[in-house]
C-alpha positions as a Markdown table, in Angstrom:
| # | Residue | x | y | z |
|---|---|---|---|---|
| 1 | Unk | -120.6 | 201.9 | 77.2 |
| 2 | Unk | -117.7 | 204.4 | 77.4 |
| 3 | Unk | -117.4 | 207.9 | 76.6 |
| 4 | Unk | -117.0 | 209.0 | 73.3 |
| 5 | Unk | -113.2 | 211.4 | 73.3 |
| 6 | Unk | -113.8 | 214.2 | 71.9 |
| 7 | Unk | -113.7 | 214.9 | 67.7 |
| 8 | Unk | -113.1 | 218.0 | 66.0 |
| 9 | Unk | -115.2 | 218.0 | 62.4 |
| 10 | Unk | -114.6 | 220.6 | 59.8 |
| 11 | Unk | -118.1 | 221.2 | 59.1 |
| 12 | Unk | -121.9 | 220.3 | 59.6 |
| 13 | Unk | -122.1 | 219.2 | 55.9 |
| 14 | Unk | -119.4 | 216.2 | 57.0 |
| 15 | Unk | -122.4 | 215.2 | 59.8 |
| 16 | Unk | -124.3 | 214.4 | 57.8 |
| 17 | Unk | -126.9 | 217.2 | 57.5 |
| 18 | Unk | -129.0 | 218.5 | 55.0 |
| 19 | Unk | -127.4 | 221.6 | 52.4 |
| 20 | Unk | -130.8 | 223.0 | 53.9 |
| 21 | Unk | -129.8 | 222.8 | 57.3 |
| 22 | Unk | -126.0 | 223.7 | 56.9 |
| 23 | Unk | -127.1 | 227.1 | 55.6 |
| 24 | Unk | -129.5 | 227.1 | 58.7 |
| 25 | Unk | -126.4 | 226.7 | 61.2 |
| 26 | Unk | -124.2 | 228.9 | 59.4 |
| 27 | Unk | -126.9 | 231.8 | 60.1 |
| 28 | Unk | -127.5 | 231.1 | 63.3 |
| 29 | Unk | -124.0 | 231.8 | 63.8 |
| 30 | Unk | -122.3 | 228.4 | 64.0 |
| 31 | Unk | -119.2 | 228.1 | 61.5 |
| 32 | Unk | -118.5 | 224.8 | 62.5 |
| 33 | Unk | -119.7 | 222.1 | 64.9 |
| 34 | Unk | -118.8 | 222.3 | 68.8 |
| 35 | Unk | -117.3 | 219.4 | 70.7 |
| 36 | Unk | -120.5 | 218.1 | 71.8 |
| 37 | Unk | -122.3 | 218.5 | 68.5 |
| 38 | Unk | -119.8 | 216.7 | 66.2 |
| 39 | Unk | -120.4 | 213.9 | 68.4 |
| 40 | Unk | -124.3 | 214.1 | 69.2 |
| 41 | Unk | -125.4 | 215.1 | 65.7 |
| 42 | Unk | -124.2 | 212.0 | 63.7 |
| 43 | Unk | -125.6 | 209.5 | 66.7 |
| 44 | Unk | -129.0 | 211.2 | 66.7 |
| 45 | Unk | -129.1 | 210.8 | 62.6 |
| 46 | Unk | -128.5 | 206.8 | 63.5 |
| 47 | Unk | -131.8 | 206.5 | 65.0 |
| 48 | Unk | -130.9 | 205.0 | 68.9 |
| 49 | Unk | -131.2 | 206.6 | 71.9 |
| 50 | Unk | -128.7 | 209.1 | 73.5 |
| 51 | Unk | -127.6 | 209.6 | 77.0 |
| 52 | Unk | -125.7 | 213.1 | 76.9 |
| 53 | Unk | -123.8 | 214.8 | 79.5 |
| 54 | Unk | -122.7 | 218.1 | 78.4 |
| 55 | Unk | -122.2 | 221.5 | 80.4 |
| 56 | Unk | -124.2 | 224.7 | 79.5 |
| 57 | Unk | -122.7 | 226.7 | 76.6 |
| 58 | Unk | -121.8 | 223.6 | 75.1 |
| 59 | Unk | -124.3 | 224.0 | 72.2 |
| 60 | Unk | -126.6 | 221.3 | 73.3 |
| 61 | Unk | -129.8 | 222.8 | 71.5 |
| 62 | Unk | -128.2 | 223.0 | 68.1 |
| 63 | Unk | -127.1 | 218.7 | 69.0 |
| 64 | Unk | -130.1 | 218.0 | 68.7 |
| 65 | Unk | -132.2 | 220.2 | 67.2 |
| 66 | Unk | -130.4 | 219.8 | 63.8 |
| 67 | Unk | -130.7 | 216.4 | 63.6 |
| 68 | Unk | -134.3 | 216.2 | 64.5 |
| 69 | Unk | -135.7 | 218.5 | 62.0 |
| 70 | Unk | -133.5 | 216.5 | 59.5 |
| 71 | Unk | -135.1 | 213.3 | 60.6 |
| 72 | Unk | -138.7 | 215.2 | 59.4 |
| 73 | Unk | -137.4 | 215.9 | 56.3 |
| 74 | Unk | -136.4 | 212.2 | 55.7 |
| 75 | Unk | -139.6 | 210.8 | 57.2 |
| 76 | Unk | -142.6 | 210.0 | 54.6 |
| 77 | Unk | -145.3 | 211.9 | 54.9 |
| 78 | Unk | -148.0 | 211.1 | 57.2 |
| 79 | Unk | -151.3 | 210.2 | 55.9 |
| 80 | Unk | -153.5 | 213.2 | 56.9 |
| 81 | Unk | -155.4 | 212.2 | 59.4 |
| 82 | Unk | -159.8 | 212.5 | 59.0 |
| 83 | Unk | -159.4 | 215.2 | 61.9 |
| 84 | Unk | -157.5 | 217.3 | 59.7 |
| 85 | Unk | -154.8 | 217.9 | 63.1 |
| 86 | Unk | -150.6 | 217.4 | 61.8 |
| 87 | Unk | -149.5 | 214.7 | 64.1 |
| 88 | Unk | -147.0 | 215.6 | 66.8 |
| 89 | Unk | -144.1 | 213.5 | 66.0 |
| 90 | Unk | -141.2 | 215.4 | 68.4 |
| 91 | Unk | -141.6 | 216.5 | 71.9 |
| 92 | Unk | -138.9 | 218.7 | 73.3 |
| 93 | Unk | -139.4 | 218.7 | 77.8 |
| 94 | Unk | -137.9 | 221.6 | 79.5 |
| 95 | Unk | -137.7 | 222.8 | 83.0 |
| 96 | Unk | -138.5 | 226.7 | 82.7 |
| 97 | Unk | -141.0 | 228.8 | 80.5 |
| 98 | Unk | -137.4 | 231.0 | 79.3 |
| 99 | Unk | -136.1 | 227.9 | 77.7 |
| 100 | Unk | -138.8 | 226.9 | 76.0 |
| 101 | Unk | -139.0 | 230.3 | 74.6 |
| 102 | Unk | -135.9 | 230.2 | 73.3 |
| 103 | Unk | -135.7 | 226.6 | 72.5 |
| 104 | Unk | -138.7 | 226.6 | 70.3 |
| 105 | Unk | -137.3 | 230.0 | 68.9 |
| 106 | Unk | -134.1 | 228.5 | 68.0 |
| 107 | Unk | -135.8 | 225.6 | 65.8 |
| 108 | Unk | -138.0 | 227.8 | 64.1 |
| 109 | Unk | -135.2 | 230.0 | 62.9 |
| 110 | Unk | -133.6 | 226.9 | 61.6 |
| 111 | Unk | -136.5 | 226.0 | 59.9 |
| 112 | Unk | -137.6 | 228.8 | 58.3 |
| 113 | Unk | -135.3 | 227.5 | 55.4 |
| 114 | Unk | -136.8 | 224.1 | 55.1 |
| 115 | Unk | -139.2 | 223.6 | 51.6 |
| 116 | Unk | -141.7 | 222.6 | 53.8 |
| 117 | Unk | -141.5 | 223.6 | 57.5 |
| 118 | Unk | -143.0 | 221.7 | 60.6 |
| 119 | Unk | -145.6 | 223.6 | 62.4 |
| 120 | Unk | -143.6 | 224.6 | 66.0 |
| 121 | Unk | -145.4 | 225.2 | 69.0 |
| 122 | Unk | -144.3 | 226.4 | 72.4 |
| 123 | Unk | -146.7 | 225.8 | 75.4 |
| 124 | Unk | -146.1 | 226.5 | 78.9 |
| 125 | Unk | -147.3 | 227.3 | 82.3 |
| 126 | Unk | -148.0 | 231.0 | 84.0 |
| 127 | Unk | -150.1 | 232.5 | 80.9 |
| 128 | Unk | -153.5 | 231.6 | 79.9 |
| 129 | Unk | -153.6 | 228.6 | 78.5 |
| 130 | Unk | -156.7 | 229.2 | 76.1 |
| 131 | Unk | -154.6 | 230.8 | 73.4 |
| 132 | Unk | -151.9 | 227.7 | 73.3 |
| 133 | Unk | -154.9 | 225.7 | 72.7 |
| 134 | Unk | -156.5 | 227.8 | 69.7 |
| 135 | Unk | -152.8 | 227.5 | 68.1 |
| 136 | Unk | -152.9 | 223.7 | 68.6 |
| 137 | Unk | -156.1 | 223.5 | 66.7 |
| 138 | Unk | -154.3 | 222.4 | 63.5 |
| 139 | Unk | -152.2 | 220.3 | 65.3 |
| 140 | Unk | -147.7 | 220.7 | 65.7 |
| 141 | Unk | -145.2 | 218.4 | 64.4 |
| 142 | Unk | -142.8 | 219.3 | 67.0 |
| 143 | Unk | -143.8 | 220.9 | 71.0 |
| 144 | Unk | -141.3 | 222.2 | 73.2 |
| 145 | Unk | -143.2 | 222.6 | 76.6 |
| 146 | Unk | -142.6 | 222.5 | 79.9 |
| 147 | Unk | -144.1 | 219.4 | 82.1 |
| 148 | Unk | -147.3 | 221.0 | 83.9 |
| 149 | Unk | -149.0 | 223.1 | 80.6 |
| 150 | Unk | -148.1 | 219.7 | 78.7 |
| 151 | Unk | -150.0 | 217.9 | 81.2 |
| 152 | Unk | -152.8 | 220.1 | 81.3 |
| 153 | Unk | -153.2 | 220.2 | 77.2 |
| 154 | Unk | -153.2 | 216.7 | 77.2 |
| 155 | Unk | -156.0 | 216.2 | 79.7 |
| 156 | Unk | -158.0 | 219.0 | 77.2 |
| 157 | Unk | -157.4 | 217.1 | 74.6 |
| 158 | Unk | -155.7 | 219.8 | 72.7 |
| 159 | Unk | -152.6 | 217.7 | 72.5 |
| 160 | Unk | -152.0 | 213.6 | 71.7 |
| 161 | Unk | -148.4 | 212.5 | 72.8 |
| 162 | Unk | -149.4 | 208.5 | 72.4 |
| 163 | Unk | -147.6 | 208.6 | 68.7 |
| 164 | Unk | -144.8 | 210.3 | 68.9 |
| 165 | Unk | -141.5 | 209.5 | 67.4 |
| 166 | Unk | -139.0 | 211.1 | 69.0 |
| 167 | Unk | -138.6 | 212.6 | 72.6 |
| 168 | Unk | -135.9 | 215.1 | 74.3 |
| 169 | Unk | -135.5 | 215.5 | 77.6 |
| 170 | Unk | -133.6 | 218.8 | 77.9 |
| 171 | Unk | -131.5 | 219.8 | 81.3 |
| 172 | Unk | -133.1 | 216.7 | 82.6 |
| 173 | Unk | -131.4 | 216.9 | 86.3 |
| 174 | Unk | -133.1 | 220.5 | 86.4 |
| 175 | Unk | -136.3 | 219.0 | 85.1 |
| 176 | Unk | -136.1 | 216.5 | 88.4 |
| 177 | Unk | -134.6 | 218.6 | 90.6 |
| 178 | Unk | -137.5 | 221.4 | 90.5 |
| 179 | Unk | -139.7 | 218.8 | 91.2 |
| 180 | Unk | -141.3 | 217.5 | 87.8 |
| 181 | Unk | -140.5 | 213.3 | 88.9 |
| 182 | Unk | -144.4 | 213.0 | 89.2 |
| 183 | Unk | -145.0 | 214.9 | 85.9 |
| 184 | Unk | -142.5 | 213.3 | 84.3 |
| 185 | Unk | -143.6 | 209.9 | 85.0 |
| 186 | Unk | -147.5 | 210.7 | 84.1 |
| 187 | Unk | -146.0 | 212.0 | 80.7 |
| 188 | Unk | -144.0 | 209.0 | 80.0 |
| 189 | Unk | -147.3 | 206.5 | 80.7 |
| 190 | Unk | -148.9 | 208.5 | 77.8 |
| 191 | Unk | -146.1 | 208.1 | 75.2 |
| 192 | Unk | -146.1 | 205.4 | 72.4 |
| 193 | Unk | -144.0 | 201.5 | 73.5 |
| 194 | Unk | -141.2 | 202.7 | 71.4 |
| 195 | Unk | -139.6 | 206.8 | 70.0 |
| 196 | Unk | -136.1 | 207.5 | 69.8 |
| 197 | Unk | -135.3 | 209.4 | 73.2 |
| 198 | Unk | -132.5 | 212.1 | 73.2 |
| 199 | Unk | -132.0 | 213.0 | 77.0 |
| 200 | Unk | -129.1 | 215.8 | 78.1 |
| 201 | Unk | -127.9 | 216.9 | 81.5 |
| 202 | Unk | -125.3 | 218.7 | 82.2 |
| 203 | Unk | -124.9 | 216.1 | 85.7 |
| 204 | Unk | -125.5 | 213.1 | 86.2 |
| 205 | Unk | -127.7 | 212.6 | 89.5 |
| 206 | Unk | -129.1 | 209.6 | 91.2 |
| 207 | Unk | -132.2 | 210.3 | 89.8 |
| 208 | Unk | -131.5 | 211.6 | 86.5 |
| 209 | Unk | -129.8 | 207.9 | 86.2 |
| 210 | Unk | -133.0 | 206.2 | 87.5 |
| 211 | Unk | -135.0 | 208.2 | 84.6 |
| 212 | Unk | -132.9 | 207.3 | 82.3 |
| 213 | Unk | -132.6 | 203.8 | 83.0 |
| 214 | Unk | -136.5 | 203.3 | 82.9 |
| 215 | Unk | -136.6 | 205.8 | 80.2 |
| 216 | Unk | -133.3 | 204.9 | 77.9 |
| 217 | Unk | -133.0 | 201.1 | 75.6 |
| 218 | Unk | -129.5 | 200.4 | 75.0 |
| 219 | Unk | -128.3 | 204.3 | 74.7 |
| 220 | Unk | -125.4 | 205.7 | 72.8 |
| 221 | Unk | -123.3 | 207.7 | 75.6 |
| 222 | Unk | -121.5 | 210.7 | 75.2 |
| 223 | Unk | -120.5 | 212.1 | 78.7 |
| 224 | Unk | -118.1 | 215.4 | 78.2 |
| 225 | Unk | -115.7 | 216.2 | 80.6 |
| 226 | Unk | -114.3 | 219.9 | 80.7 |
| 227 | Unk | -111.5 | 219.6 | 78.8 |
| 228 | Unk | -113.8 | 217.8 | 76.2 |
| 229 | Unk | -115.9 | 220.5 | 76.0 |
| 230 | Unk | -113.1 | 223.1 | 75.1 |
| 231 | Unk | -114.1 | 225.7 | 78.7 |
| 232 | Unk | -115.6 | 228.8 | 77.6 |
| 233 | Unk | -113.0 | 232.0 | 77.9 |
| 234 | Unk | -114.3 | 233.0 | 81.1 |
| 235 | Unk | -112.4 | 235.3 | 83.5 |
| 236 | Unk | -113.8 | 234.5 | 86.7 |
| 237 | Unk | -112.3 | 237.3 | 89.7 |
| 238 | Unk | -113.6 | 237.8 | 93.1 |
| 239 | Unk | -113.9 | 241.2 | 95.2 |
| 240 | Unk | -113.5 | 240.9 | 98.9 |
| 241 | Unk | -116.5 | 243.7 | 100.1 |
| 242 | Unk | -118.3 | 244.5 | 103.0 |
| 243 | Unk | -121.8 | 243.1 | 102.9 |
| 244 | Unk | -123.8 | 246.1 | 103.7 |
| 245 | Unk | -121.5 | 248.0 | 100.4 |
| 246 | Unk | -122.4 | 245.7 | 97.8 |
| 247 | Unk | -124.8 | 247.5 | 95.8 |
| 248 | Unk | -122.7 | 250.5 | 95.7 |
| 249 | Unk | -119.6 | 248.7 | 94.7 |
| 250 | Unk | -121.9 | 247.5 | 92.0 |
| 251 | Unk | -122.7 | 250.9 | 90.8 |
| 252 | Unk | -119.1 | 251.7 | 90.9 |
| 253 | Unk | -118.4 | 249.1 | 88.8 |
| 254 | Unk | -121.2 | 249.3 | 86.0 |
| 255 | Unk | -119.7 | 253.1 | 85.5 |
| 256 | Unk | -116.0 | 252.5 | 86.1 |
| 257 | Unk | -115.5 | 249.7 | 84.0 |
| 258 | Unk | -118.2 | 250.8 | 81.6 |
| 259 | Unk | -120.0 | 247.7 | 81.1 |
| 260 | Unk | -122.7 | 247.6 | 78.4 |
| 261 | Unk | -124.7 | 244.8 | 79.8 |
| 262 | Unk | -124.6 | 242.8 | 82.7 |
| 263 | Unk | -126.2 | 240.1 | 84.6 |
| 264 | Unk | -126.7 | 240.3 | 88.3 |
| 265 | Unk | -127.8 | 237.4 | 91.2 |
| 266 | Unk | -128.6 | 238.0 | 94.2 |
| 267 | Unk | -130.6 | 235.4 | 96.6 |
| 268 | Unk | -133.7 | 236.7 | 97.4 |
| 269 | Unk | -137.1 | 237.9 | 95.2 |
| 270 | Unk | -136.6 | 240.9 | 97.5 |
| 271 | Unk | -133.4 | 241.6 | 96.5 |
| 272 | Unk | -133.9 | 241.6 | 92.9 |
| 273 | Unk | -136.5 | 244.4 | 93.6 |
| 274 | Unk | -134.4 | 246.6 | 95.9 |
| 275 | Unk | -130.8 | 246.4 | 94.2 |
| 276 | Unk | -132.9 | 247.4 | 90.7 |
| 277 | Unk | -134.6 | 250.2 | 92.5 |
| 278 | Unk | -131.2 | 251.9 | 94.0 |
| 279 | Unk | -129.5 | 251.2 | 90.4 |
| 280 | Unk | -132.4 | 253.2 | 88.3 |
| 281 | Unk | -132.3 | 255.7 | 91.6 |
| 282 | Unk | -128.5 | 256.1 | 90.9 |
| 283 | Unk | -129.5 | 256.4 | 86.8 |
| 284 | Unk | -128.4 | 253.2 | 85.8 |
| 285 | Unk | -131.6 | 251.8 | 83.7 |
| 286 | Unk | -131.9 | 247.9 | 85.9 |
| 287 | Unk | -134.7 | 245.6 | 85.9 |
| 288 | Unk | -135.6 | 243.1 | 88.3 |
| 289 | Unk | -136.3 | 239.3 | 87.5 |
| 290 | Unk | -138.1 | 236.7 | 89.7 |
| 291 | Unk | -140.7 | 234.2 | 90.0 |
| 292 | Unk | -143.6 | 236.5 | 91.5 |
| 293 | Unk | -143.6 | 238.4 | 88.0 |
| 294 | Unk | -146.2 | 237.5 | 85.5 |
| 295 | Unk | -145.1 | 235.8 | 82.8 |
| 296 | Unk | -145.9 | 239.0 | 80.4 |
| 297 | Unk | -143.7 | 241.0 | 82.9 |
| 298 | Unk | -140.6 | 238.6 | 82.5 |
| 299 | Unk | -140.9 | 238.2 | 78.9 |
| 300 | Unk | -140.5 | 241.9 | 78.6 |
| 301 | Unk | -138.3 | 242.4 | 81.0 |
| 302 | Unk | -136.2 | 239.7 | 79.1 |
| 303 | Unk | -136.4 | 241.2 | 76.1 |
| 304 | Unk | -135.6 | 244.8 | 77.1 |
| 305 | Unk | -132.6 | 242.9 | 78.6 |
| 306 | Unk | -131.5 | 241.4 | 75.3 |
| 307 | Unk | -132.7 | 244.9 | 73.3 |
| 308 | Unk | -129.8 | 246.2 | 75.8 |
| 309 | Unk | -132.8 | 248.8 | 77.1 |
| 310 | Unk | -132.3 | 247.4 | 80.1 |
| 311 | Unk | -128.2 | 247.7 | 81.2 |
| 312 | Unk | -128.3 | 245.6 | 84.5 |
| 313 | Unk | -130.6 | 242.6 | 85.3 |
| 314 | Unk | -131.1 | 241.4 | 89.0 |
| 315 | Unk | -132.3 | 237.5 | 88.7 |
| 316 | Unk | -132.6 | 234.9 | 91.3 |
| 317 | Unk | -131.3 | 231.2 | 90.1 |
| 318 | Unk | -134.9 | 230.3 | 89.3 |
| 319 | Unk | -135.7 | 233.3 | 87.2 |
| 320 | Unk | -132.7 | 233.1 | 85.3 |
| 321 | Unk | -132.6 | 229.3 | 84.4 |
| 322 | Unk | -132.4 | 228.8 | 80.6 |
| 323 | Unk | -131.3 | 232.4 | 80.3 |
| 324 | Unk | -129.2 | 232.7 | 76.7 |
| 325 | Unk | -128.4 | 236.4 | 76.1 |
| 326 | Unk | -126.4 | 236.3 | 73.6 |
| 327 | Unk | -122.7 | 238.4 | 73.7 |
| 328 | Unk | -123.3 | 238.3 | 77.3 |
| 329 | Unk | -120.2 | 240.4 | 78.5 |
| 330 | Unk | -120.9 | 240.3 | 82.5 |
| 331 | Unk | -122.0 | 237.9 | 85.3 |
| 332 | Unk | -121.6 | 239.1 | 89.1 |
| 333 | Unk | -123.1 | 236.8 | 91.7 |
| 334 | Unk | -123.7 | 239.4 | 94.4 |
| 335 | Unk | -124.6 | 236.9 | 97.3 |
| 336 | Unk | -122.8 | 233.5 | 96.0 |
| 337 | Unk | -125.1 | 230.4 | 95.2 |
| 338 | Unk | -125.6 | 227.1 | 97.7 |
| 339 | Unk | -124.2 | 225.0 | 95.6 |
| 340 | Unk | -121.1 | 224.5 | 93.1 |
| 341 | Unk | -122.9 | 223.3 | 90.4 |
| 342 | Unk | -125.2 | 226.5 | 90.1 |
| 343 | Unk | -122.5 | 228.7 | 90.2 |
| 344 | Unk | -121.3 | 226.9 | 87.5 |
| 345 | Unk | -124.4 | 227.2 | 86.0 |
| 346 | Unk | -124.4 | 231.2 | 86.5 |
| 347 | Unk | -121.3 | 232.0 | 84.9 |
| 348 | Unk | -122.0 | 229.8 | 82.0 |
| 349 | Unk | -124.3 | 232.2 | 81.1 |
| 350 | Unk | -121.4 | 234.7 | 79.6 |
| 351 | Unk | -118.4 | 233.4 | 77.2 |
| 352 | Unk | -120.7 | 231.4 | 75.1 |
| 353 | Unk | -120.4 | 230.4 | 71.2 |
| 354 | Unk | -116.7 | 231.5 | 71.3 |
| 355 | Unk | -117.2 | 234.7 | 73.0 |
| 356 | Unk | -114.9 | 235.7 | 76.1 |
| 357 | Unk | -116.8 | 236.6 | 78.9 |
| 358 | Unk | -116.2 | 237.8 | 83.2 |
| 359 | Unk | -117.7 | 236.5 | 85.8 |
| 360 | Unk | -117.3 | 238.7 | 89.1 |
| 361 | Unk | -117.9 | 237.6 | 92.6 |
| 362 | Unk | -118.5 | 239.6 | 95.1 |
| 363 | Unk | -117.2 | 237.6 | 98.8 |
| 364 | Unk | -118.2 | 238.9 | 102.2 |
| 365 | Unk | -116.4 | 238.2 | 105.5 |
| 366 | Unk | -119.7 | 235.6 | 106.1 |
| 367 | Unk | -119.5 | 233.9 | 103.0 |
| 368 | Unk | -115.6 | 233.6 | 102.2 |
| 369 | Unk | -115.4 | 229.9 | 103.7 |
| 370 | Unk | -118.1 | 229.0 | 101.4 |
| 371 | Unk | -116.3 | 230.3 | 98.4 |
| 372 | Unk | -113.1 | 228.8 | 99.3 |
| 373 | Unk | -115.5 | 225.7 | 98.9 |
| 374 | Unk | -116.8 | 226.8 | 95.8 |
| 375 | Unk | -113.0 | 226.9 | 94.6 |
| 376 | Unk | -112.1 | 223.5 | 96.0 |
| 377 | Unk | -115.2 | 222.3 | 93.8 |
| 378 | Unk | -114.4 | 223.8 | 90.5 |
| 379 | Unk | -110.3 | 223.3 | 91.4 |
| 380 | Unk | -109.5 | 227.2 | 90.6 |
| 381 | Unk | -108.4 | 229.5 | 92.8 |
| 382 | Unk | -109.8 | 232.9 | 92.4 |
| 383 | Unk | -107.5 | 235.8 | 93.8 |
| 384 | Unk | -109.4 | 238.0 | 96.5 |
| 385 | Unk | -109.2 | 241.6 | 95.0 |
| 386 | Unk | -110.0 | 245.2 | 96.9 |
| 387 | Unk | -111.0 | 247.8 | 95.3 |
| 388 | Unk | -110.2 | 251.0 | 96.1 |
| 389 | Unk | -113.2 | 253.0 | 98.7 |
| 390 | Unk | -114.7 | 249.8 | 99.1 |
| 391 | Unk | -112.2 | 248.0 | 101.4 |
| 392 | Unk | -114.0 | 245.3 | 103.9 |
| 393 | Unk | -114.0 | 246.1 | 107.7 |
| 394 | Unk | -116.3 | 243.5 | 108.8 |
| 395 | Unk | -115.0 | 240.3 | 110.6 |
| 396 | Unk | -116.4 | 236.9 | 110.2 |
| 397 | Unk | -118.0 | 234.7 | 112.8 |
| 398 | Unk | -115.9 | 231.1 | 114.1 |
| 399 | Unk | -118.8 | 229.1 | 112.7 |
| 400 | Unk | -119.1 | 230.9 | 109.3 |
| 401 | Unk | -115.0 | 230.9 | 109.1 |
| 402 | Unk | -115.6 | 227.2 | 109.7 |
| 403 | Unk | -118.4 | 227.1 | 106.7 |
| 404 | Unk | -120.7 | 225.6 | 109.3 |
| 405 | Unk | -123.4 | 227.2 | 108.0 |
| 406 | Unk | -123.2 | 225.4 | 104.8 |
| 407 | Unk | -125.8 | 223.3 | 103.5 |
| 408 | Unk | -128.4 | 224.9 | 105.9 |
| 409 | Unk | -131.5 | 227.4 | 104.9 |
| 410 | Unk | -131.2 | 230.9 | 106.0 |
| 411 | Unk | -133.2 | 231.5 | 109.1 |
| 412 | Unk | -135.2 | 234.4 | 109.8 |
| 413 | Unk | -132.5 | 236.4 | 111.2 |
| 414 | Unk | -130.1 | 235.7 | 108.8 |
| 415 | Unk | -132.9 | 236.8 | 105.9 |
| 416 | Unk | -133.7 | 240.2 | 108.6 |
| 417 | Unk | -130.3 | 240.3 | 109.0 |
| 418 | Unk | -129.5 | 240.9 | 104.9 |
| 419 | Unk | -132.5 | 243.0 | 104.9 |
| 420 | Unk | -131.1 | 245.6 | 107.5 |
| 421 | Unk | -127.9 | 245.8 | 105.4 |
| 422 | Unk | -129.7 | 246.6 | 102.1 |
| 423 | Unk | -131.3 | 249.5 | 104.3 |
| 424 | Unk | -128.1 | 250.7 | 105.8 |
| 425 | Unk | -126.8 | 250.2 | 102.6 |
| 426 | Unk | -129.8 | 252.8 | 100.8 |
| 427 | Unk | -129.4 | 254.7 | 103.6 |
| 428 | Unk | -125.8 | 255.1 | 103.0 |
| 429 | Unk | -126.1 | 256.2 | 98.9 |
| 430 | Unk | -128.6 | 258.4 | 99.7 |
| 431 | Unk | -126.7 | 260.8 | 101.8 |
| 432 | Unk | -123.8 | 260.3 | 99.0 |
């Protein structure tokens, strides 16, 4: 089936939503319907299933959260079961503890305006898992979880999936591409013959296509392209700098420019820790983000983050999938992702919902053939800038000029070899 163009509507009301949940939209901030939800919103109401592509910042979650809780308030009411549990009648699948947070989040905000509003539970891995299971004792009408804790509640029998009605998969090529194809198949074997299935990716990989050809029956397809998606006001510029000078350029920057909140990546666990330290050192107030952390640390950390306590954030890719800060003013990818598509992904995370946003890029002599890829892949060209104190001396290599290291994992020197700058680099500030 061929892509949908793209629509403008005037409001959610013409969609075909609920007075109830108009009002909900409106104060969550949405005056009127994106691109991708004045398209996904009326096909999720018709009942079929939905094969979306859609970038992130495209207000996916609102596509189809709306319409889902809609579809409870149409649906009769169950008979109450002799166990006394509400039957789970949506599951929403995500690939990181942070989005479900915020997912489930998002839905109970909209619901809190409902007459009669679904029970909403979040459940996912890195915290005990004995508390998710005393607040499924009643039962959920709708669970956003990730794969594994789903898994795991199933087998306790604190959760039953075999009667479900309806079923998102949300970010679905980062769902398989952190590994979940086994989980995601045991899940599926547990579900009822038939429930609408609402699956979203913002690409559309071999094996996101497998899943959803096993997954999908006849599906409605709405694949946005950019210009369908109206691009986020993002300012993207790059700053030619020597390796071993980044975190002070950074430090320069937060003060210069005065930025109130910022989002930094950098490659490495380690490097979240050590560019944080030398930040609170200079008196910036930093935090550091990564997988290592307990999930009480990152929710904290997040949230000091979003209370603006917390200035700068260091994250690796991991940590910061399903991020949404919302106003996010600043993204700087101090060492540049592997791939196009996640740097795509990191500077989606500013100029969301309308907002303008920046997205700085710092580009060593090693790395400058693999951003001149970066630009081929996105077809913009970012201008090199210099900034004054902090122009680059260092040469790069034939082979790195070439971008023959593309593609390949760091080896050890390369990983001792970053290390020793960040020291010469602490070294350096501390004399200043």
């Amino acid at each position: 089936m061929p892509s949908h163009p793209s629509t403008q509507h005037g409001d959610f009301a013409s969609l075909g939503l609920a007075p109830a949940l108009c009002r909900a939209a409106a104060e969550q901030g949405f005056d009127s319907p994106s691109p991708i939800q004045g398209l996904a919103i009326p096909a999720a109401l018709r009942g079929g299933d939905l094969l979306v592509r859609a970038q992130t910042g495209s207000g996916k979650t609102a596509a189809y959260a709306l319409p889902l809780l809609q579809q409870l308030l149409r649906a009769d009411p169950a008979p109450a079961p002799r166990s006394g549990r509400r039957r789970t009648r949506i599951l929403v699948l995500v690939p990181t503890r942070e989005l479900a947070q915020q997912v489930g989040e998002f839905m109970r905000n909209l619901a809190r305006v409902l007459d009669s509003a679904p029970r909403i539970a979040v459940v996912f891995g890195g915290v005990s898992i004995n508390p998710q299971m005393m607040g499924l004792r009643g039962g959920a009408e709708v669970v956003v979880a990730t794969p594994g804790r789903l898994l795991d509640l199933v087998d306790q029998n604190a959760l039953q999936i075999n009667a479900l009605d309806r079923l998102v998969l949300d970010e679905a090529d980062r769902l398989l591409g952190l590994g979940f194809a086994d989980e995601l198949g045991r899940i599926l074997a547990l579900l009822p013959r038939r429930q609408q299935t609402l699956l979203f990716s913002a690409t559309f990989t071999p094996e996101v296509q497998q899943c959803a050809d096993a997954l999908l029956h006849e599906p409605e397809r709405i694949l946005m392209d950019a210009a369908a998606t109206e691009a986020p006001d993002i300012v993207q510029r790059a700053i030619a700098v020597d390796e071993s000078r980044r975190t002070q350029l950074l430090r320069h920057l937060v003060e210069t420019e005065q930025w109130p909140q910022v989002l930094v990546f950098v490659a490495t666990k380690y490097a979240t820790e050590l560019v944080a330290h030398k930040l609170v050192r200079a008196g910036i107030h930093a935090a550091s983000l990564h997988g290592d952390l307990a999930q009480g640390t990152r929710t904290d950390v997040l949230q000091a983050f979003k209370d603006k306590e917390a200035r700068v954030l260091i994250a690796t890719d991991v940590a910061a999938r399903g991020i949404d800060i919302a106003r996010l003013p600043v993204v700087v990818n101090y060492d540049l992702p592997r791939a196009t598509a996640d740097y795509l992904h990191r500077i989606g995370r500013t100029g969301r919902a309308g907002e303008s946003g920046l997205a700085l890029s710092f580009v060593t002599a090693a790395q400058e053939a693999h951003f001149r890829l970066i630009e081929k892949r996105q077809q913009q060209r970012v201008p090199r800038e210099v900034v004054t104190g902090f122009e680059p001396t260092e040469q790069a290599r034939a082979e790195q000029l070439a971008g023959g290291v593309k593609g390949k994992r760091k080896s050890k020197k390369d990983k001792l070899r970053e290390a020793a700058a960040l020291a010469k680099d602490d070294a350096s500030a501390s004399k200043r």
